[in-house]
Backbone as ProteinMPNN parsed JSONL, in Angstrom:
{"seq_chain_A": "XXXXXXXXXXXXXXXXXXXXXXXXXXXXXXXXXXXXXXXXXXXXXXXXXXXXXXXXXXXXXXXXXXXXXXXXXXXXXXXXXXXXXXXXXXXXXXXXXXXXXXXXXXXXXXXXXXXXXXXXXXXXXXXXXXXXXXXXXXXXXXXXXXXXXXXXXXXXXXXXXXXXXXXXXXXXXXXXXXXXXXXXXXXXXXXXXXXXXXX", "coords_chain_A": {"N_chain_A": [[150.791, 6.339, 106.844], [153.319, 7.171, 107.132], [153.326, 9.201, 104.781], [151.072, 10.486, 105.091], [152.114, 12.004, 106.696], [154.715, 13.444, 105.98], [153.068, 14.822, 103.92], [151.916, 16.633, 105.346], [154.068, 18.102, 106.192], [155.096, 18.826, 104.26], [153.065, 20.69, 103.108], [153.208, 22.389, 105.429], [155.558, 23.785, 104.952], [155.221, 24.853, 102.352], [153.192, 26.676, 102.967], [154.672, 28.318, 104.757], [156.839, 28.96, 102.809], [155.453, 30.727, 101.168], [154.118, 32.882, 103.205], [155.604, 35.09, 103.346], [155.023, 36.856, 101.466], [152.643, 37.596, 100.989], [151.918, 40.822, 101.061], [151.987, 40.644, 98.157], [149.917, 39.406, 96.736], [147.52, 40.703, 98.394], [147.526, 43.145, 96.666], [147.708, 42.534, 94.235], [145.192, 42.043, 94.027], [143.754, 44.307, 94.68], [144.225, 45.371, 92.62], [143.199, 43.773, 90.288], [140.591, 44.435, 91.57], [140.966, 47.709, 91.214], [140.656, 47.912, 88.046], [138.193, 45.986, 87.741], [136.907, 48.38, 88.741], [137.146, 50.277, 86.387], [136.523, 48.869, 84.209], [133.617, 48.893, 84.996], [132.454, 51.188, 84.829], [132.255, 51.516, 81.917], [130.826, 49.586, 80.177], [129.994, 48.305, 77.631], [132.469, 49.17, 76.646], [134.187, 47.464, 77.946], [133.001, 44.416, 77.183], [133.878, 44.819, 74.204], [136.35, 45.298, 74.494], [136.862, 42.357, 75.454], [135.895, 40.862, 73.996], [137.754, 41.441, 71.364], [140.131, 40.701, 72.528], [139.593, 38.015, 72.832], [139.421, 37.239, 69.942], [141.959, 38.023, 69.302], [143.238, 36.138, 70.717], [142.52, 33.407, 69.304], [143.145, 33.98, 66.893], [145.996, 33.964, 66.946], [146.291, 31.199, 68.006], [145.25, 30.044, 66.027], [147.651, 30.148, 64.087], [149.919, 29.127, 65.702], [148.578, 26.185, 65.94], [148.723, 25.728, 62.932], [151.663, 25.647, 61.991], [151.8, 24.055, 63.825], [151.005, 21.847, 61.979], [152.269, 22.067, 59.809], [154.998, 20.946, 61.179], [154.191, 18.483, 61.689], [153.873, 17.571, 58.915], [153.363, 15.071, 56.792], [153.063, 12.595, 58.606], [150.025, 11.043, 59.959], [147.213, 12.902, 60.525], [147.985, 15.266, 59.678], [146.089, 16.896, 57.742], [144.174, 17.39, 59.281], [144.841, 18.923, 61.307], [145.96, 21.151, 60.062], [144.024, 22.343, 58.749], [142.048, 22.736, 60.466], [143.953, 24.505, 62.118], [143.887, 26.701, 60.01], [141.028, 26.951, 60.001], [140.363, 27.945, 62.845], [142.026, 29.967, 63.263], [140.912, 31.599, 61.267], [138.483, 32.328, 62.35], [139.041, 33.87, 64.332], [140.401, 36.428, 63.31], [138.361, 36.984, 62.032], [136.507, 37.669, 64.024], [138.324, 40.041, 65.164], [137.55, 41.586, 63.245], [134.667, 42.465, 63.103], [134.238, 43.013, 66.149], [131.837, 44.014, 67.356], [129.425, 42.963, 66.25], [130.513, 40.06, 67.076], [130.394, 40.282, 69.36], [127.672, 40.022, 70.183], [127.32, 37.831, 69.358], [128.882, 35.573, 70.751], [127.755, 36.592, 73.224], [125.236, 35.199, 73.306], [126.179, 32.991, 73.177], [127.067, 32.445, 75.774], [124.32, 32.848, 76.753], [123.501, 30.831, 76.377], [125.048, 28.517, 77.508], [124.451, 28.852, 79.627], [121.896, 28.157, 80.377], [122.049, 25.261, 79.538], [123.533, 24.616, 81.433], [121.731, 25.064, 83.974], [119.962, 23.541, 83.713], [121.818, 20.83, 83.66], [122.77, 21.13, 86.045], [119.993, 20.806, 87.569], [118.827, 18.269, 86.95], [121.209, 16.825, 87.868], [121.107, 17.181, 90.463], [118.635, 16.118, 91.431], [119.337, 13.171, 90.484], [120.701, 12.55, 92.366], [119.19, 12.326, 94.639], [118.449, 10.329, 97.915], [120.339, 11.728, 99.12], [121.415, 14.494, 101.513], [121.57, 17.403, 101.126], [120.825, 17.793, 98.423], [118.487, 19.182, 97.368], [119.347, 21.281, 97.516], [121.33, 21.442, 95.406], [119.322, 21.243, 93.338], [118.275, 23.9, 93.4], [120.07, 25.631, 93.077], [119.772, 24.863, 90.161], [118.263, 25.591, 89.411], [117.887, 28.226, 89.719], [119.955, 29.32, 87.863], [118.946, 28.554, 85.531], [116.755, 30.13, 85.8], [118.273, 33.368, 84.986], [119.321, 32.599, 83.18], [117.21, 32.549, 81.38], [115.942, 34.903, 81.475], [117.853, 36.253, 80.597], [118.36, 35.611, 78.255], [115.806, 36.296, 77.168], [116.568, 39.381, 77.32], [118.041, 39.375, 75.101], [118.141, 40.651, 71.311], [119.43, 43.291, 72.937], [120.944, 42.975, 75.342], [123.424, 42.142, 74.707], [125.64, 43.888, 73.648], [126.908, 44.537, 76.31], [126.788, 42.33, 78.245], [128.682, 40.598, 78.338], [130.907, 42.288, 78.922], [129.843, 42.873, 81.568], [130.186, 40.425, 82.462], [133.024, 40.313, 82.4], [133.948, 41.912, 84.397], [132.279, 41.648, 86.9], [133.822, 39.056, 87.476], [136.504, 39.938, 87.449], [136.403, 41.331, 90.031], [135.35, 39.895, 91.753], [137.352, 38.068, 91.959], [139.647, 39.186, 92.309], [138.975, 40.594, 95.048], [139.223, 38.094, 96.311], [141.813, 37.501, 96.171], [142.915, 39.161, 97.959], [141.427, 38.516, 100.411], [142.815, 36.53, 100.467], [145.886, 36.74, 100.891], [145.687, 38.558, 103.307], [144.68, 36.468, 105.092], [147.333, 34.886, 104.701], [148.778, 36.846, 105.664], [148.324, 37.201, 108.476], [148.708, 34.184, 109.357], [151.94, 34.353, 108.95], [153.401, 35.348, 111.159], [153.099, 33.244, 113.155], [154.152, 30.753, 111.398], [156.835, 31.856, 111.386], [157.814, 31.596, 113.66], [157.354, 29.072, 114.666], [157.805, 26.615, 112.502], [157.003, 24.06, 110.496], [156.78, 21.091, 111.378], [157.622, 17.196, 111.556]], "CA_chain_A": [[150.924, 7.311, 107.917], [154.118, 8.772, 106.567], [152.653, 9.821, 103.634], [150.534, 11.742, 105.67], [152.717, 13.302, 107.779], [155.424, 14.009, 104.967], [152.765, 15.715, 103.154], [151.415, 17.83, 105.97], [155.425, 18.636, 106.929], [155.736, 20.059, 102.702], [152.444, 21.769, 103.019], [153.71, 23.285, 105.91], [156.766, 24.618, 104.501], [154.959, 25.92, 101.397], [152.141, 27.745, 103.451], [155.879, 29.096, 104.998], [157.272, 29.685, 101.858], [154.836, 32.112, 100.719], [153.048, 33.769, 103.758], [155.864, 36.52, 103.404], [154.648, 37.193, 100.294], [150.883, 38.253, 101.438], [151.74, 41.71, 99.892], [151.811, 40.521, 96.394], [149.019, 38.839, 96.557], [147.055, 41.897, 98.004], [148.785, 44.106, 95.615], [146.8, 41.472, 92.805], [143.874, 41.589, 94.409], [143.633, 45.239, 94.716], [144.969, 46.012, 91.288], [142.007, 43.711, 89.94], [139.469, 45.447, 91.917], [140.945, 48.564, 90.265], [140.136, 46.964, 86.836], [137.077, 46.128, 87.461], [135.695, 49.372, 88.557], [137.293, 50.871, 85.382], [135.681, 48.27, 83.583], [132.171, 49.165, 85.352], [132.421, 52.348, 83.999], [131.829, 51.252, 80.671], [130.213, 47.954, 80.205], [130.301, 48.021, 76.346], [133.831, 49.072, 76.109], [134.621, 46.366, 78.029], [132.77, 44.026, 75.998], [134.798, 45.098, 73.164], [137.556, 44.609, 74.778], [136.874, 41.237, 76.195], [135.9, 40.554, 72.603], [139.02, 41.579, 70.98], [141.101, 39.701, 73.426], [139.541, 36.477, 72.353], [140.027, 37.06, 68.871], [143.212, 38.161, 69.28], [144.137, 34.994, 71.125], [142.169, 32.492, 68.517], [144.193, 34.102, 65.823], [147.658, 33.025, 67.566], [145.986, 29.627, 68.689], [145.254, 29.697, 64.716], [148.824, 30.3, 63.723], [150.313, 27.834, 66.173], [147.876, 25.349, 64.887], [149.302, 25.462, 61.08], [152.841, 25.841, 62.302], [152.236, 22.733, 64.226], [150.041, 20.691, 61.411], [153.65, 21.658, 59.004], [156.132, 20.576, 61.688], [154.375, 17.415, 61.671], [154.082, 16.73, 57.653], [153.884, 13.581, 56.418], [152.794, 12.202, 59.65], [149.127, 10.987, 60.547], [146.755, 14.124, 61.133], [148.334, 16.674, 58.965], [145.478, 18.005, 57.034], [143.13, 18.007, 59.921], [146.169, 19.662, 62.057], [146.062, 22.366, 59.399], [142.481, 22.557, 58.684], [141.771, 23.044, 62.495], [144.49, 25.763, 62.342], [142.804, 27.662, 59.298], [139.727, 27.323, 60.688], [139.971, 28.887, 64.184], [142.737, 31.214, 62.764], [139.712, 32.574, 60.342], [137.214, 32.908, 63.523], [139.757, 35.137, 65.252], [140.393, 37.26, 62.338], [136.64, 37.513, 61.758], [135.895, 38.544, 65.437], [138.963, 40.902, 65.342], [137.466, 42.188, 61.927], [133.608, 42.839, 63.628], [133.627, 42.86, 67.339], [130.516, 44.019, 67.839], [128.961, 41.257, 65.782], [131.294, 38.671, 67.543], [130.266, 40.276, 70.691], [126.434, 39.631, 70.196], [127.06, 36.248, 69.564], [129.37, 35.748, 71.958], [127.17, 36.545, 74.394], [124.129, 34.616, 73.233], [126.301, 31.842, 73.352], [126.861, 32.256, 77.083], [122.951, 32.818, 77.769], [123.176, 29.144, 75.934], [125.75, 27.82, 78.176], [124.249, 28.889, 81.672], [120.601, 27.239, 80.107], [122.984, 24.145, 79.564], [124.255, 24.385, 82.86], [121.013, 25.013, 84.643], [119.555, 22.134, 83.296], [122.303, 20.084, 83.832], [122.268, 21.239, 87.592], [118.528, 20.651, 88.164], [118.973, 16.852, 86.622], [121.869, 16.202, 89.002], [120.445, 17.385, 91.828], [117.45, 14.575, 91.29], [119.931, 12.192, 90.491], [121.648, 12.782, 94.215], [118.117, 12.072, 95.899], [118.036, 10.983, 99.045], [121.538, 12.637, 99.759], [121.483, 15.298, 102.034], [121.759, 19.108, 100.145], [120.19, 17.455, 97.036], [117.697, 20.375, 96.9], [120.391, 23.009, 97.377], [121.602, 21.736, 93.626], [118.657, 22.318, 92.409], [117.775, 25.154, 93.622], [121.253, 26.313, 92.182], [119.761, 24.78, 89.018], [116.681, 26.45, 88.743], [118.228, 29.879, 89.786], [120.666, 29.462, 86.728], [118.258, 28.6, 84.953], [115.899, 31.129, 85.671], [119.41, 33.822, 84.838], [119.411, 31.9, 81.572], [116.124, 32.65, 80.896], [115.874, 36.104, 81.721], [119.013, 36.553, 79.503], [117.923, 34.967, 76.56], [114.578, 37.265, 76.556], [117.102, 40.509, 76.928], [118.878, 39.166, 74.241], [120.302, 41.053, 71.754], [119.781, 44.195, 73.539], [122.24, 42.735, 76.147], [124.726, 41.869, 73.551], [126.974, 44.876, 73.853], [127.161, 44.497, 77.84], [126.815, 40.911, 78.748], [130.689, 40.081, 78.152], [131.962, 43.365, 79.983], [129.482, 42.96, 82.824], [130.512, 39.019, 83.488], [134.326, 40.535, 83.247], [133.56, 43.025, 85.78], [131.873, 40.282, 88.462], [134.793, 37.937, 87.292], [137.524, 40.564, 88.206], [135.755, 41.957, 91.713], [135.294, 38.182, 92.85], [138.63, 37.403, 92.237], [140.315, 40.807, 93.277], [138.585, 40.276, 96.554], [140.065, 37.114, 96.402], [143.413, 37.465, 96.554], [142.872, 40.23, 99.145], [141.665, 37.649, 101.79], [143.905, 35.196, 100.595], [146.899, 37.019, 100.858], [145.453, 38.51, 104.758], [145.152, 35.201, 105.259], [148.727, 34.59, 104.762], [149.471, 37.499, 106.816], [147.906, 36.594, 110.349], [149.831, 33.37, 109.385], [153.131, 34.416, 108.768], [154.018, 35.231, 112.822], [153.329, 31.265, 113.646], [155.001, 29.893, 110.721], [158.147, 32.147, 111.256], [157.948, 31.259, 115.376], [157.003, 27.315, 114.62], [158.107, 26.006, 111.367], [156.493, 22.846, 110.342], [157.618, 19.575, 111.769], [156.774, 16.546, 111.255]], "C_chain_A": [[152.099, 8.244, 107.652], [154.347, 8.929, 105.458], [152.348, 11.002, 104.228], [151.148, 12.795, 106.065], [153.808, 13.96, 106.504], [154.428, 15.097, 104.275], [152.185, 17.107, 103.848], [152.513, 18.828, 106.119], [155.63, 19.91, 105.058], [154.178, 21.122, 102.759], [152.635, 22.422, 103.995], [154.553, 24.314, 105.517], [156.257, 25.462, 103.25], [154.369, 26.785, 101.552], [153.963, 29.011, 103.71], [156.759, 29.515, 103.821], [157.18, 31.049, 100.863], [154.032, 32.756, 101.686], [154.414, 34.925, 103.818], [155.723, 37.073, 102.282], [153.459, 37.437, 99.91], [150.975, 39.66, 100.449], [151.388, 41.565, 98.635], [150.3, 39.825, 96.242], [147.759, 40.18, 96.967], [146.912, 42.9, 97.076], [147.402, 43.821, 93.771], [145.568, 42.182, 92.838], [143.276, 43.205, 94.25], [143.24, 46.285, 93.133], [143.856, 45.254, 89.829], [140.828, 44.27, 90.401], [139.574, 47.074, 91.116], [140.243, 48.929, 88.802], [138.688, 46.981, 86.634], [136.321, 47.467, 87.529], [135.918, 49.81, 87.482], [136.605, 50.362, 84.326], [133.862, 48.327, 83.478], [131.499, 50.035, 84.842], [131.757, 52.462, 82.417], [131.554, 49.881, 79.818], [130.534, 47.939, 78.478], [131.603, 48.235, 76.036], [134.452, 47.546, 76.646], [134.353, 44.783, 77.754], [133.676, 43.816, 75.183], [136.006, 44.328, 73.55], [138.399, 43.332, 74.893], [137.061, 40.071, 74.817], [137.299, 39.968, 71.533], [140.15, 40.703, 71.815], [140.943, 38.015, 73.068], [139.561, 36.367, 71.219], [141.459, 36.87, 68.173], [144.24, 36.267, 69.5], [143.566, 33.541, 70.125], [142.962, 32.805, 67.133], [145.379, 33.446, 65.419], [147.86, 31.517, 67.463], [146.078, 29.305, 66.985], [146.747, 29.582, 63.992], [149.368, 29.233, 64.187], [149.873, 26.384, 65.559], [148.387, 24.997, 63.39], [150.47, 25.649, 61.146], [152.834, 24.478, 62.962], [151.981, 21.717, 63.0], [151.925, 20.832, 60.309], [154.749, 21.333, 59.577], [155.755, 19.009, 61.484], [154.167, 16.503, 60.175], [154.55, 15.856, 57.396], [153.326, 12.321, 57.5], [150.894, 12.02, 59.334], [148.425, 12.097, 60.773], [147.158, 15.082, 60.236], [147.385, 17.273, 58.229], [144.396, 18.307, 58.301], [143.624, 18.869, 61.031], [145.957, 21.186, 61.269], [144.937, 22.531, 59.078], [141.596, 23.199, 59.97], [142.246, 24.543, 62.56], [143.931, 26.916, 61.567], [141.989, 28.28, 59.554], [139.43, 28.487, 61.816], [140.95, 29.806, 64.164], [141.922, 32.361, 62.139], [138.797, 32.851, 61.208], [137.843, 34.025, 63.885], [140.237, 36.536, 64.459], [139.215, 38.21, 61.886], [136.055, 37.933, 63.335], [136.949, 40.08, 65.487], [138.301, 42.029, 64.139], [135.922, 43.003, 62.39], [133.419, 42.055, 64.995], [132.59, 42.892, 67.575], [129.507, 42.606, 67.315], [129.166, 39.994, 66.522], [130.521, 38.766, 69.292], [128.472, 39.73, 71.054], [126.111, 37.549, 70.482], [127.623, 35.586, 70.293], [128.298, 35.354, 73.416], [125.372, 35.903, 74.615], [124.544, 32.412, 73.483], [126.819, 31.819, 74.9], [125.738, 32.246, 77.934], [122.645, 30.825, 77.5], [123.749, 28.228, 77.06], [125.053, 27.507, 79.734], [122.711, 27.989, 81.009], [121.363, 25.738, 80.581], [123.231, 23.766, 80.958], [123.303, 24.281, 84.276], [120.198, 23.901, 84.859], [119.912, 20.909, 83.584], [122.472, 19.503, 85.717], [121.304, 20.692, 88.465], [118.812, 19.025, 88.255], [120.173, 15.986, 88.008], [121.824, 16.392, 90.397], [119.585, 16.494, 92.454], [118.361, 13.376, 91.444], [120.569, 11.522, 91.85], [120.268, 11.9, 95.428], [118.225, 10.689, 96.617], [119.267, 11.833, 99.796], [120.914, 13.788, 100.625], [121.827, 16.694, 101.029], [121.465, 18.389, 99.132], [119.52, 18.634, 96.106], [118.35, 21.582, 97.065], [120.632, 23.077, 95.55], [120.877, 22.05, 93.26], [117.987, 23.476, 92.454], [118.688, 25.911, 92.901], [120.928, 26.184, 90.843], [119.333, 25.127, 88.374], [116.794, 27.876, 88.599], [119.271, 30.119, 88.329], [120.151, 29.477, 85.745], [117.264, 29.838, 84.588], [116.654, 32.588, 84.982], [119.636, 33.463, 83.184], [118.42, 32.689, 80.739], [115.701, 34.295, 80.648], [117.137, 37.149, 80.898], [118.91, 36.444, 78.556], [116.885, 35.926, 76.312], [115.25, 38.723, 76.34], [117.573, 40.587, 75.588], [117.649, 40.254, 73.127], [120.3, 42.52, 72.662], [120.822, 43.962, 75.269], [123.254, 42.611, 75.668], [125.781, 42.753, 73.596], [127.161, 45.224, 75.612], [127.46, 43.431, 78.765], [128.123, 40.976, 78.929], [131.189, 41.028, 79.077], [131.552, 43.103, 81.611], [130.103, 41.613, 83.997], [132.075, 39.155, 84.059], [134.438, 41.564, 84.244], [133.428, 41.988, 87.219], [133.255, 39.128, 88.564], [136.066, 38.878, 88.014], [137.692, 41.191, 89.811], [136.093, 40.943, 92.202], [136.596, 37.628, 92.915], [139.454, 38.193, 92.597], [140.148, 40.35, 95.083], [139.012, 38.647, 97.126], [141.145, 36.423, 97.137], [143.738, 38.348, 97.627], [142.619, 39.344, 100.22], [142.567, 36.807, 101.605], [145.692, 35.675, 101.318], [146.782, 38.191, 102.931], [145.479, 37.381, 105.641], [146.587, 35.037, 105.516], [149.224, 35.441, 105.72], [149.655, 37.078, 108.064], [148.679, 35.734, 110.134], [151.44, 33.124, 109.412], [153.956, 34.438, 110.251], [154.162, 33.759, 112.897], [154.441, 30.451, 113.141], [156.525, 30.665, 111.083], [158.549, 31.76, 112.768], [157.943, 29.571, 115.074], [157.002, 27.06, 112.932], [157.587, 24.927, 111.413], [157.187, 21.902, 111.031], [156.663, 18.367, 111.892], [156.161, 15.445, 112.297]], "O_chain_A": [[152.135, 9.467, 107.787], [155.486, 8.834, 105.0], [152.884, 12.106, 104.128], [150.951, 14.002, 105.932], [153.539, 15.109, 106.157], [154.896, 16.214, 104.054], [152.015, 18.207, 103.322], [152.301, 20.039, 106.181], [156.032, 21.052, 104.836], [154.296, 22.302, 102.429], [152.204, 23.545, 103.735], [154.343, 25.514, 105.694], [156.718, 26.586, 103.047], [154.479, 27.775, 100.83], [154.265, 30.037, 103.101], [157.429, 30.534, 103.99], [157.919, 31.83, 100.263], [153.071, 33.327, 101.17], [154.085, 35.854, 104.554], [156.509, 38.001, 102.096], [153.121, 37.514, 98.729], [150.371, 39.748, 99.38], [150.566, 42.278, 98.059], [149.758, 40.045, 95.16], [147.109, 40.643, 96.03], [145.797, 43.395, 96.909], [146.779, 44.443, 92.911], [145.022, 42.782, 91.912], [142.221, 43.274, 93.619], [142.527, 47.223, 92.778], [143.684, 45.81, 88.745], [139.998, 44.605, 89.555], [138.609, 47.595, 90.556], [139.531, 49.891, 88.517], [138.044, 47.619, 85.801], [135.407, 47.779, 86.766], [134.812, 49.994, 86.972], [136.079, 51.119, 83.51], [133.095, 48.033, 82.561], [130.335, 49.966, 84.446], [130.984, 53.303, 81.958], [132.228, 49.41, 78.902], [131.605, 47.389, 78.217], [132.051, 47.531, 75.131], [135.024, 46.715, 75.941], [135.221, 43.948, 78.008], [134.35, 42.788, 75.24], [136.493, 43.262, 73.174], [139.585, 43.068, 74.697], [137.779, 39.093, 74.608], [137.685, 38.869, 71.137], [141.002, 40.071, 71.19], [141.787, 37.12, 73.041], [139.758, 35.182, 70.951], [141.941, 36.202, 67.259], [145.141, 35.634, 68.949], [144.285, 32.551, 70.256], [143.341, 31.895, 66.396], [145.768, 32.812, 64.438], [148.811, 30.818, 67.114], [146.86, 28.435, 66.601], [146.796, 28.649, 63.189], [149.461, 28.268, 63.428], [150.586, 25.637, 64.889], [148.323, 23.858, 62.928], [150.786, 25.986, 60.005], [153.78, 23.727, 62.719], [152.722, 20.735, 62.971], [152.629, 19.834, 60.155], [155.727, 21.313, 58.83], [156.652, 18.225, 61.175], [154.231, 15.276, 60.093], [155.731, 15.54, 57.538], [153.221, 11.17, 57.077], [150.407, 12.813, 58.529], [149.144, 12.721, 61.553], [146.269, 15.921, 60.09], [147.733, 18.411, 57.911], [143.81, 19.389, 58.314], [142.802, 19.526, 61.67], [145.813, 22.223, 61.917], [144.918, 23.736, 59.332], [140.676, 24.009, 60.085], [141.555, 25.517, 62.857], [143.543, 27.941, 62.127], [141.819, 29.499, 59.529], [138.683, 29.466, 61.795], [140.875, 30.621, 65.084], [142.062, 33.572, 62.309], [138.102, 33.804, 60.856], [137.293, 35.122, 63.789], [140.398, 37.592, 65.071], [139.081, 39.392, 61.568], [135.02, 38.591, 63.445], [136.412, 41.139, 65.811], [138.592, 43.223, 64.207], [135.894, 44.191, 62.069], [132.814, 40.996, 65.162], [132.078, 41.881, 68.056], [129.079, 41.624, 67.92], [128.347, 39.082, 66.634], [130.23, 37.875, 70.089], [128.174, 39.133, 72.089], [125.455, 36.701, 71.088], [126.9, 34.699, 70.746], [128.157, 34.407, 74.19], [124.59, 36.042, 75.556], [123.934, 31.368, 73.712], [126.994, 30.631, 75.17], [125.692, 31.931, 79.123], [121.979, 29.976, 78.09], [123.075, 27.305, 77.517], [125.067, 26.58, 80.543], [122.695, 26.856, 81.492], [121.269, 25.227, 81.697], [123.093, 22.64, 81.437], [123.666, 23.746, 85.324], [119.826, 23.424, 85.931], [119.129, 19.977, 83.771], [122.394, 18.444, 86.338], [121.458, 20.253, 89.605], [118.999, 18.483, 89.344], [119.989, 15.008, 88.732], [122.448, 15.8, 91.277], [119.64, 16.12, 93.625], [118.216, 12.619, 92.404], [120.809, 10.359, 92.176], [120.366, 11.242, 96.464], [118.076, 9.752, 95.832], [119.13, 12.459, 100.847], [119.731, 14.006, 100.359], [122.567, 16.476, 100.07], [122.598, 18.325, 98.656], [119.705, 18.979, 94.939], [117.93, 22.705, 96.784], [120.387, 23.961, 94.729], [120.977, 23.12, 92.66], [117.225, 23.929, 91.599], [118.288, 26.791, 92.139], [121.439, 26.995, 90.07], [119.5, 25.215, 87.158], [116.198, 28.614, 87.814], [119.228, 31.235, 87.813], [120.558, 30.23, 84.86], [117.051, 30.352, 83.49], [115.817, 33.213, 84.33], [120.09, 34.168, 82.283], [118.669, 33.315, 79.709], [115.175, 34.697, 79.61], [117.2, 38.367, 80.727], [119.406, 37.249, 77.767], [116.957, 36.484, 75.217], [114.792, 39.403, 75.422], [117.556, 41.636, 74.945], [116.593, 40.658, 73.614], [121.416, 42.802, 73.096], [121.203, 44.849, 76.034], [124.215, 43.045, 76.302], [126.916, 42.277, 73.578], [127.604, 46.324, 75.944], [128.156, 43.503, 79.779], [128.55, 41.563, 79.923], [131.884, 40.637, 80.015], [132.314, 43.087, 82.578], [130.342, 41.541, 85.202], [132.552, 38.726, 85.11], [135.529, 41.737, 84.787], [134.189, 41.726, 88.151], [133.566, 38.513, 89.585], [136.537, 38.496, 89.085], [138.69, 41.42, 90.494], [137.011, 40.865, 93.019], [136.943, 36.828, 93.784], [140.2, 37.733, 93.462], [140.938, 39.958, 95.942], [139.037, 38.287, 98.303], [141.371, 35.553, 97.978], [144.835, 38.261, 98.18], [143.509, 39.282, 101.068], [143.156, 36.3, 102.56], [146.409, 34.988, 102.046], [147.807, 38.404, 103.578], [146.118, 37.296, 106.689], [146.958, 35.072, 106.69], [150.004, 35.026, 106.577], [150.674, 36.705, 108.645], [149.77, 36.051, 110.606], [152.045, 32.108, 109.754], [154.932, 33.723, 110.48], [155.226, 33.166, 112.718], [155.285, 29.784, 113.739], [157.467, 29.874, 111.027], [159.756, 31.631, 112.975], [158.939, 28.995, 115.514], [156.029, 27.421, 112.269], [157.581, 24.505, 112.569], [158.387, 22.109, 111.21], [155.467, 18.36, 112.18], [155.221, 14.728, 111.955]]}, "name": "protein", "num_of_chains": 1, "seq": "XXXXXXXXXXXXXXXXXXXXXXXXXXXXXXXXXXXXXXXXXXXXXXXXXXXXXXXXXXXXXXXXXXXXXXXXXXXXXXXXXXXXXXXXXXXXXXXXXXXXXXXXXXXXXXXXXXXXXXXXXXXXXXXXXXXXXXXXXXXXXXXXXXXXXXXXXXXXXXXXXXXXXXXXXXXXXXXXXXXXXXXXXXXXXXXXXXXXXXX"}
């Protein structure tokens, strides 16, 4: 019991720690909605972009990787430490080297993933039966599925859009996000600064 209450008394104080800080969080939220429309604008650039960004960062991850596998020489692991690092150092090099290429496949391997995922959905949805919302999962599983499916037949003429379009929906949904979240916090901030937590 005072567990409980201790922990309601610190999530009090942290809701109060940051509801005067709603601006910034708008501010976010806004400033990704920006983003995305600029991004909407041009679905294949942003692609590219999205592209390049993950090469960029498998490059680094590659570097780190063989910087770690020679800190730990001599040790257990060291060639597959540095073999690892090579490896996904040379992907990120080779996507940075032909985006467009990277971006095709890329994005065939996300029509793969949501199949994967639709599938996996449908199955655990069955598995749930007689639960209550059973058939919501799979309805979620079949609609992903179906999204899968309908992706995979665009394929590749989706290939230079897929990637920009999912960071587009990915930056809106979370833009809009932080915009209620941080309204949220607003309306809240009067209470908490009148009634501070207690426990």
């Amino acid at each position: 019991m005072t567990d409980m209450s201790n922990s309601k008394a610190s999530l009090g104080r942290a809701i109060q720690a940051i509801s005067g800080k709603w601006g910034r969080f708008v501010a976010l939220g806004a400033g990704e909605l920006i983003l995305g429309g600029i991004a909407s604008a041009n679905l294949m650039a942003a692609s590219l972009a999205s592209v390049l960004v993950i090469g960029a960062t498998m490059t680094v991850a590659g570097i780190f990787q063989v910087v770690h596998a020679f800190s730990v020489r001599g040790m257990r692991g060291f060639l597959f430490w540095l073999l690892a690092g090579v490896v996904y150092g040379a992907a990120g090099i080779i996507v940075l080297c032909d985006p467009v290429l990277a971006s095709f496949t890329l994005s065939l391997a996300a029509c793969a993933f949501l199949l994967v995922a639709g599938v996996v959905r449908i199955r655990a949805g069955f598995h749930m039966r007689p639960a209550a919302g059973w058939r919501w999962i799979v309805a979620a599983g079949v609609l992903t599925l179906c999204v899968a499916v309908m992706l995979v037949a665009a394929w590749p003429a989706i290939g230079l859009w897929l990637l920009g379009a999912m960071l587009v929906v990915d930056l809106i949904f979370q833009g809009w996000g932080f915009i209620a979240f941080g309204l949220a916090l607003r309306s809240r901030a009067p209470r908490h600064s009148v009634q501070p937590a207690t426990v």
